[in-house]
gemmi code that builds the backbone of each chain (N, CA, C; Angstrom):
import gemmi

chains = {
    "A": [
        ("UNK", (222.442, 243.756, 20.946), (222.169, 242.583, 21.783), (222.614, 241.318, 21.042)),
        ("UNK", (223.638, 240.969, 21.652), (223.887, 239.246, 21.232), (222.558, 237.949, 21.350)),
        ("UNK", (222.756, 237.600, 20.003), (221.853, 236.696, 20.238), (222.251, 235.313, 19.669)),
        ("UNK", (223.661, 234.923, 19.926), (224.313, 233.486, 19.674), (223.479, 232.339, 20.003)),
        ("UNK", (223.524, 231.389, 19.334), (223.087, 230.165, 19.746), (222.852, 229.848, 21.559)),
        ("UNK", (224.632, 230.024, 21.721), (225.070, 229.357, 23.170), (224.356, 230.806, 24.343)),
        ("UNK", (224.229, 231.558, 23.710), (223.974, 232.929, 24.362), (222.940, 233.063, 24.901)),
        ("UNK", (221.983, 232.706, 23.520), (220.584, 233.245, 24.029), (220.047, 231.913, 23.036)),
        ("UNK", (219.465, 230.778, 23.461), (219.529, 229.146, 23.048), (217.660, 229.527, 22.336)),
        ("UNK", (217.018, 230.135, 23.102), (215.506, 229.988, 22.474), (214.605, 231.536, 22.531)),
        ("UNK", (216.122, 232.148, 21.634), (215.409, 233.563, 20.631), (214.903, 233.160, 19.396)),
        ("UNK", (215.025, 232.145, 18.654), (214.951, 231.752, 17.014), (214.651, 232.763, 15.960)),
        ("UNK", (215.625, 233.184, 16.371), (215.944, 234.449, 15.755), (215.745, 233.960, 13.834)),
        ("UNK", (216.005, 233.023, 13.771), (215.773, 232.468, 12.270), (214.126, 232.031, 11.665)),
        ("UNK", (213.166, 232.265, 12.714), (212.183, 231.777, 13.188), (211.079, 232.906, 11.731)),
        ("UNK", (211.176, 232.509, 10.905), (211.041, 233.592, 9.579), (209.567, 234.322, 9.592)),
        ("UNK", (208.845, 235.451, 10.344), (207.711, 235.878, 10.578), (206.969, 235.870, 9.947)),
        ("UNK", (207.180, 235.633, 8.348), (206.032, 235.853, 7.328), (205.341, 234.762, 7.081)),
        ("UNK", (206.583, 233.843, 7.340), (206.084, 231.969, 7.498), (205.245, 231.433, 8.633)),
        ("UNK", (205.792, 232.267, 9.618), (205.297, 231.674, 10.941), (203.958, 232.053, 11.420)),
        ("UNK", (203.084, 232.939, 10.305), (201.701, 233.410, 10.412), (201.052, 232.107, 10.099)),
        ("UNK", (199.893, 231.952, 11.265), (199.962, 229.971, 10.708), (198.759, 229.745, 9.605)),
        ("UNK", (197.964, 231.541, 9.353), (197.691, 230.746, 7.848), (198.441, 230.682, 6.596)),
        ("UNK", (199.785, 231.593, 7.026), (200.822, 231.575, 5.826), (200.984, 229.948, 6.278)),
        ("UNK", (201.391, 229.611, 7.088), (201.955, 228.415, 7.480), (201.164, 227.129, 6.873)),
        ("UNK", (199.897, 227.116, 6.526), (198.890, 226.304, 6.092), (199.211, 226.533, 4.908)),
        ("UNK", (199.253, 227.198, 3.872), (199.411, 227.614, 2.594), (201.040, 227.149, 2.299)),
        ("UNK", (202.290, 227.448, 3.126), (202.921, 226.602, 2.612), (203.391, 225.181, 2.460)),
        ("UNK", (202.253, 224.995, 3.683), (202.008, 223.015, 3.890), (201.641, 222.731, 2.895)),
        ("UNK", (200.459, 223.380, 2.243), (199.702, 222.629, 1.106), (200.844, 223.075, -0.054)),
        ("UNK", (201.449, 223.758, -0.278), (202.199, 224.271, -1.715), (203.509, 223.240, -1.629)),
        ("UNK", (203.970, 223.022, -0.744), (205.654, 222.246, -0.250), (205.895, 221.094, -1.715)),
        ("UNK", (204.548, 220.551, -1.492), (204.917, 219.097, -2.583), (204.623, 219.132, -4.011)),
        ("UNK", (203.708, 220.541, -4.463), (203.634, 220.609, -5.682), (204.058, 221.546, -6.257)),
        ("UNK", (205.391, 221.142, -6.773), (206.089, 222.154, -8.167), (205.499, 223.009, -8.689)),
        ("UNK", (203.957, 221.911, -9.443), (203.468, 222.797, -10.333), (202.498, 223.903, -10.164)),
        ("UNK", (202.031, 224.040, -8.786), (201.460, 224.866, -7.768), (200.094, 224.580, -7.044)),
        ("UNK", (199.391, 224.954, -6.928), (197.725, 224.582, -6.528), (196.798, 225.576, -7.067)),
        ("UNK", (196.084, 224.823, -7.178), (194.484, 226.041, -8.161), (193.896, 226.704, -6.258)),
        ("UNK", (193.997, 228.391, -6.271), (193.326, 228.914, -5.307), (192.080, 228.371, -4.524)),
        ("UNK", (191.504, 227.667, -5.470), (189.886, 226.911, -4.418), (190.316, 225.828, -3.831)),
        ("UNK", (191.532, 224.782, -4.281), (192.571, 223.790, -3.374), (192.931, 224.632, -1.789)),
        ("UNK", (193.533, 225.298, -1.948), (194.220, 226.272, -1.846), (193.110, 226.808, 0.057)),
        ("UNK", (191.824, 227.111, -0.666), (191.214, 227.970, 0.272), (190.820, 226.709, 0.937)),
        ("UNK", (190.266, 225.400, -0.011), (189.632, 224.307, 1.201), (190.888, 223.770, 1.970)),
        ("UNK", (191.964, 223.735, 1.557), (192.633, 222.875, 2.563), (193.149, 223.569, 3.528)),
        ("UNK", (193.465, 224.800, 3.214), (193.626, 225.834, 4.870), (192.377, 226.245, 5.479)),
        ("UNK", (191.051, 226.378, 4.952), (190.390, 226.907, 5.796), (189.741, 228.145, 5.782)),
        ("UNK", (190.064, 228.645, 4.564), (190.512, 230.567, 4.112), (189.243, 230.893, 3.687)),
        ("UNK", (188.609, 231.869, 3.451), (187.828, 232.883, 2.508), (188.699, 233.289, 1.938)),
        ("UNK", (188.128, 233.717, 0.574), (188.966, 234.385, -0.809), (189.976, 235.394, -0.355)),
        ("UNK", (188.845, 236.341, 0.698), (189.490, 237.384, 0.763), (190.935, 237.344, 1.866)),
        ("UNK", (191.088, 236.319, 2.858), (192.280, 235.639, 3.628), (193.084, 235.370, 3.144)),
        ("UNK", (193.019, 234.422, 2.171), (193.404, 234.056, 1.335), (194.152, 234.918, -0.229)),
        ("UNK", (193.558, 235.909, -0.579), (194.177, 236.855, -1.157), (195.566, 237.303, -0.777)),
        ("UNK", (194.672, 237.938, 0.825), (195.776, 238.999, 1.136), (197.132, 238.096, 2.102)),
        ("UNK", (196.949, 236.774, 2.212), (197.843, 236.391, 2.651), (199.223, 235.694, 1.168)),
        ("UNK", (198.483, 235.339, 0.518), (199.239, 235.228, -0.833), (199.894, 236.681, -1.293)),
        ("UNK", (199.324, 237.341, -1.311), (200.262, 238.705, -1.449), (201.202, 239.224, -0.299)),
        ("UNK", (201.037, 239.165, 0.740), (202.567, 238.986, 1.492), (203.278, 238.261, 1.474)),
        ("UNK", (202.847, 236.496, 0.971), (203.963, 235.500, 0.292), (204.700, 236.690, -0.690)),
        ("UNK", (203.860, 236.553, -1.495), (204.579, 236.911, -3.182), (205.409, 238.413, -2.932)),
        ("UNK", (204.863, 239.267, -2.029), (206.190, 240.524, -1.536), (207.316, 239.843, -0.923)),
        ("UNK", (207.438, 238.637, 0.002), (208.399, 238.202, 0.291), (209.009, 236.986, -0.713)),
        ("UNK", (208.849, 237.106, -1.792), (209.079, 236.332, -2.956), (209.256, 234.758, -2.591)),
        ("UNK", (208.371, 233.901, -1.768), (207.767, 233.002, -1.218), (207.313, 232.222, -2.817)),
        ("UNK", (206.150, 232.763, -2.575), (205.229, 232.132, -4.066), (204.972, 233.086, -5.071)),
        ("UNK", (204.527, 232.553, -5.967), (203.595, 233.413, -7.263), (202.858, 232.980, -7.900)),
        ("UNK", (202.000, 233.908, -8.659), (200.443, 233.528, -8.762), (200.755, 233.109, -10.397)),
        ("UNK", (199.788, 232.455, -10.814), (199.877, 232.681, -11.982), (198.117, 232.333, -12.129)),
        ("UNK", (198.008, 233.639, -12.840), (196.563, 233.233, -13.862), (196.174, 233.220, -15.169)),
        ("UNK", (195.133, 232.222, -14.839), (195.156, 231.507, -16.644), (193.078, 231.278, -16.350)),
        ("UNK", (193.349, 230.885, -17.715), (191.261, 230.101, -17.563), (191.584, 228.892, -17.945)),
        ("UNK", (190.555, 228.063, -17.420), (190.020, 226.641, -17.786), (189.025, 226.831, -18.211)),
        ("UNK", (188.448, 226.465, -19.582), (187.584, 226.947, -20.203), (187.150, 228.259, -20.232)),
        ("UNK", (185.815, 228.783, -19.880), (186.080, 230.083, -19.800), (185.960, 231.291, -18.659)),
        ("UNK", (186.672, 229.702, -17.305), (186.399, 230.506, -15.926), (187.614, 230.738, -15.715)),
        ("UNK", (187.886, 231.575, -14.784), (189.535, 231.943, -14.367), (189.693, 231.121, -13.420)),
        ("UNK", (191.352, 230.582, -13.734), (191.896, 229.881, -13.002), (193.082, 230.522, -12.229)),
        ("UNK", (193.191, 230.924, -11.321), (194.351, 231.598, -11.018), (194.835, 229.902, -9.610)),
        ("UNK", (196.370, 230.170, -9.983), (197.254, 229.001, -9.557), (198.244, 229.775, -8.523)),
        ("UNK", (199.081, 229.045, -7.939), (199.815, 229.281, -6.740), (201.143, 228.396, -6.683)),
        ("UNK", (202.605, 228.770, -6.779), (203.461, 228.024, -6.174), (204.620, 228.346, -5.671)),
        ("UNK", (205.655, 227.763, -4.958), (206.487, 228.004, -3.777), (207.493, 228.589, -4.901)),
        ("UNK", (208.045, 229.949, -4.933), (209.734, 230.153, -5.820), (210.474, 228.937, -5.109)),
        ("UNK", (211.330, 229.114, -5.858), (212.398, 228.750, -5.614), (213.321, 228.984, -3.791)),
        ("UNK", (213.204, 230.212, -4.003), (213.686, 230.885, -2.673), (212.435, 230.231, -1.255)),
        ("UNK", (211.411, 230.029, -1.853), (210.173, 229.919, -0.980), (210.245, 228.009, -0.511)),
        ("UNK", (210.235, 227.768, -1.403), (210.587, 225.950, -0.751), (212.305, 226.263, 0.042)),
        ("UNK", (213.052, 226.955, -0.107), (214.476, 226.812, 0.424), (213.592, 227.167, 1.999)),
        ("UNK", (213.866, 228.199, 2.149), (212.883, 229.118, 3.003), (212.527, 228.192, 3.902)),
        ("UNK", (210.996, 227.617, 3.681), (209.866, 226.737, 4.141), (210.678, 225.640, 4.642)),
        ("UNK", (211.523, 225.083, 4.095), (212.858, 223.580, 4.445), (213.211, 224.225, 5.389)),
        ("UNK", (213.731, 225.311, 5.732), (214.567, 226.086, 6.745), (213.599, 226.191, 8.005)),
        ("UNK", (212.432, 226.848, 7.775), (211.773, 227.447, 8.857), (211.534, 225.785, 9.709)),
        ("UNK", (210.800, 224.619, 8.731), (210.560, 223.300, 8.861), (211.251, 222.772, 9.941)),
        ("UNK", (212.957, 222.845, 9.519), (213.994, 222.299, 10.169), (213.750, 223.057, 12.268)),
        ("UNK", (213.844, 224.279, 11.511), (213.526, 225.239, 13.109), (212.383, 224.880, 14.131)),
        ("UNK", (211.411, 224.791, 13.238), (210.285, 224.106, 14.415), (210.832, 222.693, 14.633)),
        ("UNK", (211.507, 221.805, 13.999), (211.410, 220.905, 14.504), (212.559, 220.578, 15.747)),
        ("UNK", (213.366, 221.500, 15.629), (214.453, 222.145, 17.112), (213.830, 222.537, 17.841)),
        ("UNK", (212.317, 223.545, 17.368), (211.758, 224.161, 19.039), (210.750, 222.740, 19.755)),
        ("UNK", (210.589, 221.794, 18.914), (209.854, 221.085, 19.608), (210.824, 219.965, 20.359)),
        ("UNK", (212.258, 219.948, 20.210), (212.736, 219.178, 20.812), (213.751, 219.775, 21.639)),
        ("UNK", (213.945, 221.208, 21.830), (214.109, 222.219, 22.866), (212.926, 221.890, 24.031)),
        ("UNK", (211.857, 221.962, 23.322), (210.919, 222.044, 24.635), (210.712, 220.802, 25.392)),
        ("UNK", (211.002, 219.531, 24.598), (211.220, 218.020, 24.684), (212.642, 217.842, 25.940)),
        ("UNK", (213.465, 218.536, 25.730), (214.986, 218.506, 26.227), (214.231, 219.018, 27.752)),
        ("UNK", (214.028, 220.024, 27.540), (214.080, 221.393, 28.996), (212.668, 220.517, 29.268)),
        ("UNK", (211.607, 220.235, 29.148), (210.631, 219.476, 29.895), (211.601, 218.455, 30.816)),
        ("UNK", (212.114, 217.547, 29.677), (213.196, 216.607, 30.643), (213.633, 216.700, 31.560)),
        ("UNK", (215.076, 217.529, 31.311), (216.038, 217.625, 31.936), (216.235, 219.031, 32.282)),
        ("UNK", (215.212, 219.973, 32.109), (215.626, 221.677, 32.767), (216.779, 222.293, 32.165)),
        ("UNK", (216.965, 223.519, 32.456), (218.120, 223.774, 31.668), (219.722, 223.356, 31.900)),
        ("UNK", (219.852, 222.867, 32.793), (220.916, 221.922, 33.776), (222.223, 221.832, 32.610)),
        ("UNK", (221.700, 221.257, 31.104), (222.935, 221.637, 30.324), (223.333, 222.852, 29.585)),
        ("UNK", (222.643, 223.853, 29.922), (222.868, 225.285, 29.301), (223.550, 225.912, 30.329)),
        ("UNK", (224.300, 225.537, 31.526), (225.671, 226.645, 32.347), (225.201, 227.939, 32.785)),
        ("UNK", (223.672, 227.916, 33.157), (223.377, 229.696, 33.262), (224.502, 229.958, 34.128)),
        ("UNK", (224.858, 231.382, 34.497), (224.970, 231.857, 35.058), (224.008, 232.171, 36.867)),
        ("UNK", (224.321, 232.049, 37.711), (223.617, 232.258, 38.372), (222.998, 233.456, 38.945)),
        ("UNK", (221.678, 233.358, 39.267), (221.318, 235.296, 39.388), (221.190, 235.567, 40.507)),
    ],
    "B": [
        ("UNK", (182.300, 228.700, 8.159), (183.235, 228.720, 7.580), (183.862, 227.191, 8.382)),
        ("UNK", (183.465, 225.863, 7.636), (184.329, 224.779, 8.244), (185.170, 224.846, 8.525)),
        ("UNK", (186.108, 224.282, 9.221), (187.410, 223.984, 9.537), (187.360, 222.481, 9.897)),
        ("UNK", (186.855, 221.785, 10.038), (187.065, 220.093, 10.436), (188.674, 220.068, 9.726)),
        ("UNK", (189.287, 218.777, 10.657), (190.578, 218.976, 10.086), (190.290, 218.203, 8.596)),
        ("UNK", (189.452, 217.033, 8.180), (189.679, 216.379, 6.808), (189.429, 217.228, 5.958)),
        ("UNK", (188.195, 218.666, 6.105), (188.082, 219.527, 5.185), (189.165, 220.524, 4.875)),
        ("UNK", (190.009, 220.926, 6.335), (190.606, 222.304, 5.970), (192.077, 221.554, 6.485)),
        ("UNK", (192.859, 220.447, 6.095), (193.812, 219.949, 7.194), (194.640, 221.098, 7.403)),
        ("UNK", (195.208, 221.884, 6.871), (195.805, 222.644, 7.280), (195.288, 223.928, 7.553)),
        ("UNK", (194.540, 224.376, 8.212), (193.889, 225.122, 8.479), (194.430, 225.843, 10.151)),
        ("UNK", (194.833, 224.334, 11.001), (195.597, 225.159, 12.035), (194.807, 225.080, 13.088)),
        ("UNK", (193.522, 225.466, 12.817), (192.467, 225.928, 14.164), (193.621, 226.358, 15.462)),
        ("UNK", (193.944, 225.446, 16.209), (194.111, 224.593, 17.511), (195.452, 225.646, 17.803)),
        ("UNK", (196.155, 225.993, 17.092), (197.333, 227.024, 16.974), (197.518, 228.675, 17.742)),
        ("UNK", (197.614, 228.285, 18.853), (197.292, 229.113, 19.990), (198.419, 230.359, 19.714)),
        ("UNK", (197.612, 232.203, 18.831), (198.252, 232.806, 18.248), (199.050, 233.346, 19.562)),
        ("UNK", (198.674, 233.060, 20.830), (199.543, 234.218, 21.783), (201.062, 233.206, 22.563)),
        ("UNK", (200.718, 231.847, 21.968), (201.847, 231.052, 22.468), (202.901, 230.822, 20.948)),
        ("UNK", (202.529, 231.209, 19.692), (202.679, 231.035, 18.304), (203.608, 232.182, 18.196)),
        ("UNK", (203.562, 233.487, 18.588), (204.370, 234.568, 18.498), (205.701, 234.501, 18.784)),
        ("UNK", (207.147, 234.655, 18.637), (207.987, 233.400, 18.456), (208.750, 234.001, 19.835)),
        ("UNK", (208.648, 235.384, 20.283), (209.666, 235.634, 21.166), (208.672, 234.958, 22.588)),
        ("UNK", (207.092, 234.806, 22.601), (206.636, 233.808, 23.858), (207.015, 232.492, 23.792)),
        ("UNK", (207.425, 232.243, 22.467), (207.614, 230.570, 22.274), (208.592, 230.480, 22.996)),
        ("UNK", (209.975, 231.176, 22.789), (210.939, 231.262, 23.729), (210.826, 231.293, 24.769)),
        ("UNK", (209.709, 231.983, 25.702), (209.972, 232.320, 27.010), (209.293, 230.939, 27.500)),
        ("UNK", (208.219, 230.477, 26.990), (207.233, 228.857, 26.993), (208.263, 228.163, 27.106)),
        ("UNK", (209.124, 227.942, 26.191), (210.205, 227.275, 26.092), (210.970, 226.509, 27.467)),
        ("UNK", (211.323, 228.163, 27.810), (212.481, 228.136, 29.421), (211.822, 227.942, 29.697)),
        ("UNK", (210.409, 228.020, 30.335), (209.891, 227.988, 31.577), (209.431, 226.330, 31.830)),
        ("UNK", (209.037, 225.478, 30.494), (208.112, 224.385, 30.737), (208.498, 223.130, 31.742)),
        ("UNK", (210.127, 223.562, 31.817), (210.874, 222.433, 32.708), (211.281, 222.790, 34.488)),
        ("UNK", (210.451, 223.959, 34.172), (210.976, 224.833, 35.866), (209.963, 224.926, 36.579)),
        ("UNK", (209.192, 223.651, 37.371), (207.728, 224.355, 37.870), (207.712, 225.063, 39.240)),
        ("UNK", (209.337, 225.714, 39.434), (209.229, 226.737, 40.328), (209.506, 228.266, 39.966)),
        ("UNK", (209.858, 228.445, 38.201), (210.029, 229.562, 37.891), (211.270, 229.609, 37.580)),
        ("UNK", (211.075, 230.577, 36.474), (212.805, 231.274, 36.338), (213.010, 232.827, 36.534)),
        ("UNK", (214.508, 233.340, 36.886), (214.316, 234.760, 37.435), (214.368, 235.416, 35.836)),
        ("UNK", (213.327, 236.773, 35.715), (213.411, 237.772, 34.839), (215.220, 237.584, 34.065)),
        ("UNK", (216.078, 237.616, 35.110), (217.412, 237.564, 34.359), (217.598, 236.620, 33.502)),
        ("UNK", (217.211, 235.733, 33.605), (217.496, 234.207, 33.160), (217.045, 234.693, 31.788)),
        ("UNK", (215.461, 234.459, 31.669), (214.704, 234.681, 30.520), (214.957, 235.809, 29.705)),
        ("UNK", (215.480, 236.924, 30.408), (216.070, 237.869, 28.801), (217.281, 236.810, 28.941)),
        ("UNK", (218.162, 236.382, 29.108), (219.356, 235.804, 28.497), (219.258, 234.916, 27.614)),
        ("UNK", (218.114, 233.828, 28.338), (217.726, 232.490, 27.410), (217.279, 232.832, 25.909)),
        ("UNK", (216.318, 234.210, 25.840), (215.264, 234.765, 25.076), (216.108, 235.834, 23.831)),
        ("UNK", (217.136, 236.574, 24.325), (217.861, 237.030, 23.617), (216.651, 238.135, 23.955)),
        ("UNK", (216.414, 238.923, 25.088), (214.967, 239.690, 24.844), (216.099, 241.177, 26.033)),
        ("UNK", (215.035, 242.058, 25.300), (215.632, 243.307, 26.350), (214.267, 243.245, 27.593)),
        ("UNK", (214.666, 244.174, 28.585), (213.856, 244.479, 29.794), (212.817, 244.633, 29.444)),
        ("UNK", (212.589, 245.548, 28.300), (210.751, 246.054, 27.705), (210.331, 245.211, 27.366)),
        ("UNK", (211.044, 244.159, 26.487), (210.165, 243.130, 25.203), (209.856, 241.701, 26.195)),
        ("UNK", (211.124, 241.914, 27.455), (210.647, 240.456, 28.088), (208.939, 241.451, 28.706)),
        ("UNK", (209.342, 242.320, 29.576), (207.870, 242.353, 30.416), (206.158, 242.394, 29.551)),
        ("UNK", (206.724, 243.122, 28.269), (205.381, 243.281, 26.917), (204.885, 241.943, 26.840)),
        ("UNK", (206.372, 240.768, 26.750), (205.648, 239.704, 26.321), (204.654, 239.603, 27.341)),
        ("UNK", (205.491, 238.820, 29.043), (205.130, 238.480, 30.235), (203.738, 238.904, 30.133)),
        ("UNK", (203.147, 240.306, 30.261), (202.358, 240.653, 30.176), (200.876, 240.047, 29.651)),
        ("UNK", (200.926, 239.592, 28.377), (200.519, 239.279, 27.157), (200.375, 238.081, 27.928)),
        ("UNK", (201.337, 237.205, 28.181), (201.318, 235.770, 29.100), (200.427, 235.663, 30.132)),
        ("UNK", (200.645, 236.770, 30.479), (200.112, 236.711, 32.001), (198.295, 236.428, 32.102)),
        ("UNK", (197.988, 238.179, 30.785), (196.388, 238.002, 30.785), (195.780, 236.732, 30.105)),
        ("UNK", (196.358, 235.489, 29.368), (195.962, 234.845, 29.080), (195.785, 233.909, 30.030)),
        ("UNK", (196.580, 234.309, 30.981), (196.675, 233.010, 31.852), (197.694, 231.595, 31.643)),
        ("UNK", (198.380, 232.175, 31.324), (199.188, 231.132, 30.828), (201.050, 231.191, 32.044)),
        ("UNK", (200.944, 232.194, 32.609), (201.903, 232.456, 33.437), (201.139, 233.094, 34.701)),
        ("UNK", (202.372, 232.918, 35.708), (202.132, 234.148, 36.626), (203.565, 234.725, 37.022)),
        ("UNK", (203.403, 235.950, 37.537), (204.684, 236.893, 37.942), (204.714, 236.931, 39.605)),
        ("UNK", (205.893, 236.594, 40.196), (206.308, 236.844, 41.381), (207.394, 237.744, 41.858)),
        ("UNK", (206.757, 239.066, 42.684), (208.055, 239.547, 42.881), (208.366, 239.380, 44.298)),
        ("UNK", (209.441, 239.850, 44.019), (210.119, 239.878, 45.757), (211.624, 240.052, 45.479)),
        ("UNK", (212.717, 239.511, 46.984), (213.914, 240.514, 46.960), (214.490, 239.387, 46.959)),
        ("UNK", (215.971, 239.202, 46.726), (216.899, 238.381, 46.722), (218.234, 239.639, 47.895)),
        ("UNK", (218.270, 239.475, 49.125), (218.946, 240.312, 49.994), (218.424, 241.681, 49.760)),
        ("UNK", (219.000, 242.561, 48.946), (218.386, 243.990, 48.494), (217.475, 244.245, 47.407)),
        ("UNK", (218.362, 243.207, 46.548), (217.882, 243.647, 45.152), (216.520, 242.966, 44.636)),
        ("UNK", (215.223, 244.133, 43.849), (214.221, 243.149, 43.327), (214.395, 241.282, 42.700)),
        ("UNK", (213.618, 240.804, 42.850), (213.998, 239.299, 42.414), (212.413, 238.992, 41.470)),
        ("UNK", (212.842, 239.486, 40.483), (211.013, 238.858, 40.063), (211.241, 236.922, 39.460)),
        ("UNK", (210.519, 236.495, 39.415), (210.275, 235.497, 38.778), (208.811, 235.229, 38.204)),
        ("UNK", (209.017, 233.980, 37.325), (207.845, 233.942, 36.489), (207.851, 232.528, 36.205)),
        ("UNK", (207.027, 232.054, 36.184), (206.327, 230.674, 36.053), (204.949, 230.052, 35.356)),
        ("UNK", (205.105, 228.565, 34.588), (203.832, 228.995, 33.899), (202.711, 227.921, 35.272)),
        ("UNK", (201.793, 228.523, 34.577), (200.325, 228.154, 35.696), (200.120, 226.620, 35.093)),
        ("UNK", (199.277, 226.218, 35.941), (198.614, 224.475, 35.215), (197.915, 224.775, 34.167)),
        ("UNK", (197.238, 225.903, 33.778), (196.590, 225.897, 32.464), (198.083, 226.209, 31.317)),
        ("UNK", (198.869, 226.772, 31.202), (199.917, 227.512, 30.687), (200.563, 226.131, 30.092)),
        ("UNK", (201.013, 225.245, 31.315), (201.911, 224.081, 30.681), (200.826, 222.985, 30.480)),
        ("UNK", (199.389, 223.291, 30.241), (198.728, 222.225, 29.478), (199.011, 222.854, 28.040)),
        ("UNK", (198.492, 224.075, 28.019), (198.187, 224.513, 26.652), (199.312, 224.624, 25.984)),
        ("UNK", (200.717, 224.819, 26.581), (202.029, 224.440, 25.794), (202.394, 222.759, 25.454)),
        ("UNK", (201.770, 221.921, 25.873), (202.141, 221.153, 25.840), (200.898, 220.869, 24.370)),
        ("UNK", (200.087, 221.234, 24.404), (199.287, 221.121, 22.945), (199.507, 221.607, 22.149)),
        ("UNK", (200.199, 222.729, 22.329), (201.080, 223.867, 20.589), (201.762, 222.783, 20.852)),
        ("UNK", (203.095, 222.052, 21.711), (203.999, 221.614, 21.191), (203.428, 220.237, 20.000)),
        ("UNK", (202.244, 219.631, 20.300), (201.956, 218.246, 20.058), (201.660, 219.082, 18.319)),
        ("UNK", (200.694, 219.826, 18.489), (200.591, 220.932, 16.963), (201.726, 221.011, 16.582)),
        ("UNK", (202.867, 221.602, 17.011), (203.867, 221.960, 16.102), (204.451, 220.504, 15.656)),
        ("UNK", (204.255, 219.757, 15.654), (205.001, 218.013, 15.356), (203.938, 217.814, 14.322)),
        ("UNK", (202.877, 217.919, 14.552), (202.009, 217.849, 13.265), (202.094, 218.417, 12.300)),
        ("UNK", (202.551, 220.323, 12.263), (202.887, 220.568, 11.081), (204.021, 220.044, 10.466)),
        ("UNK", (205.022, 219.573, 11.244), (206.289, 219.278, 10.499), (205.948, 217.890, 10.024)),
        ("UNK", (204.919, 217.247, 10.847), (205.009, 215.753, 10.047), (203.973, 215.803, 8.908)),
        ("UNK", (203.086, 216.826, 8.887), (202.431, 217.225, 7.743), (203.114, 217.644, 6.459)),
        ("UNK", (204.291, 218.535, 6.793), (204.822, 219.496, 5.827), (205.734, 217.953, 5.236)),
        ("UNK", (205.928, 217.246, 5.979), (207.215, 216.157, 5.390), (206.873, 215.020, 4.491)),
        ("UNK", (205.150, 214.445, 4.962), (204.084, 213.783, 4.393), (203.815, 214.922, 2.863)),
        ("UNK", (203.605, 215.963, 3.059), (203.008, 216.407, 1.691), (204.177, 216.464, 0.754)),
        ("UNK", (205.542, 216.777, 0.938), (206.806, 216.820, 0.676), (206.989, 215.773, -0.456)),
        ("UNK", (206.862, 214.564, 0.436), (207.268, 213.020, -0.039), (206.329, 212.836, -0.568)),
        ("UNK", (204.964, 212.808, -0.892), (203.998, 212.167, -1.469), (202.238, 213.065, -1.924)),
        ("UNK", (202.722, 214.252, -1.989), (201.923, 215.376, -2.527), (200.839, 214.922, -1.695)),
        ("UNK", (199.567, 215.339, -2.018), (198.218, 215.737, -1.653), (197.486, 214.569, -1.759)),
        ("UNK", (198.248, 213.402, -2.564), (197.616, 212.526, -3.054), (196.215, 211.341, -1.924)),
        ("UNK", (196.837, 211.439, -0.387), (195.677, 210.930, -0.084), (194.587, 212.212, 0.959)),
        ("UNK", (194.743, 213.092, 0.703), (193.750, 214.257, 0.611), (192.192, 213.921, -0.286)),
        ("UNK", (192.316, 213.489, -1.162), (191.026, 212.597, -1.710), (190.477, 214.403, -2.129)),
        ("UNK", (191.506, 215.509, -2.698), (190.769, 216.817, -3.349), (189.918, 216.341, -4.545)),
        ("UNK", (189.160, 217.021, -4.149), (187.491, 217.557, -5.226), (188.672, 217.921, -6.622)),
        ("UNK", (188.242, 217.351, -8.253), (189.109, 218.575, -9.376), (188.517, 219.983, -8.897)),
        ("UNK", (189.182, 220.751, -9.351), (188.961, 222.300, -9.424), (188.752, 222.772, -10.746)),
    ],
}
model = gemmi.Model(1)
for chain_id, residues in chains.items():
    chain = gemmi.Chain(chain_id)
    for i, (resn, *xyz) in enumerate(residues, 1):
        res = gemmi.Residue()
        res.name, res.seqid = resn, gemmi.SeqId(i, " ")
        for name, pos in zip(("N", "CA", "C"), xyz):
            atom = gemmi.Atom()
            atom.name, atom.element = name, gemmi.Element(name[0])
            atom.pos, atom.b_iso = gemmi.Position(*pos), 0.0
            res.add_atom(atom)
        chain.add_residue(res)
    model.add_chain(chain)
structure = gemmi.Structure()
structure.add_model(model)
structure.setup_entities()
């Protein structure tokens, strides 16, 4: 099945599934701006998470080589930390860019209908 | 488990998972500018979707209430169409206002970290 741009306009086929889970999606809002990563209890208050959500959604980041953990202690509690690879901020810029096409796809066709997409008629 | 948005901002709540799934986003998409419907043909073309995956979605659409299905004939041949309901293009029209928030969220944390988040140290 073809799924070209001009073909098939709102498959978003680039639309990256592991990202688009919207508590993955919360987790890479909060990670986007810091390099140096976020401490997990950041982490759980600003998405919303229990540990255990929060776990297992960081470990399907880190299988899709998104983020990685790193743990360490602060004094003598564990600190385990969180941040975007390399591949994972490229990624997140990408998926970013895509929503911000589906919201002005849906902005366009609210408008003006599909009138500039040439369907075919059925 | 809070969620207020200043506690959990990215947390999402409001992120409607059955309009969030990316091949309904597509079909939300076509439909939001047509408030007389588009034919089944249209929407696998627009959708890049086969016969099964458009009706699974539809389906899924339907029990939420967010669409309805019309069939009937065009001369011989079945003619279905599908359209979203007044609840359907409210509640798309609130993922869409959500999805502008994450991107203006993700672009805010981008440019200027967490910094007016006012986080607790960890």
């Amino acid at each position: 099945m073809s799924t070209k741009k001009s073909e098939a306009p709102f498959a978003y086929d680039g639309l990256d599934r592991v990202i688009h889970e919207k508590a993955r999606l919360g987790i890479m809002t909060s990670l986007i701006g810091h390099p140096k990563g976020l401490a997990f209890g950041d982490l759980k208050r600003l998405c919303g998470l229990t540990d255990g959500n929060l776990s297992r959604h960081i470990q399907v980041l880190q299988e899709a080589d998104l983020v990685v953990v790193q743990k360490g202690y602060q004094g003598n509690r564990p600190h385990t930390t969180c941040k975007l690879t390399a591949s994972g901020r490229k990624q997140f810029l990408k998926y970013i860019d895509l929503l911000e096409q589906i919201v002005r796809d849906a902005e366009e066709v609210k408008a003006h209908g599909l009138a500039n997409l040439k369907l075919k008629p059925t």
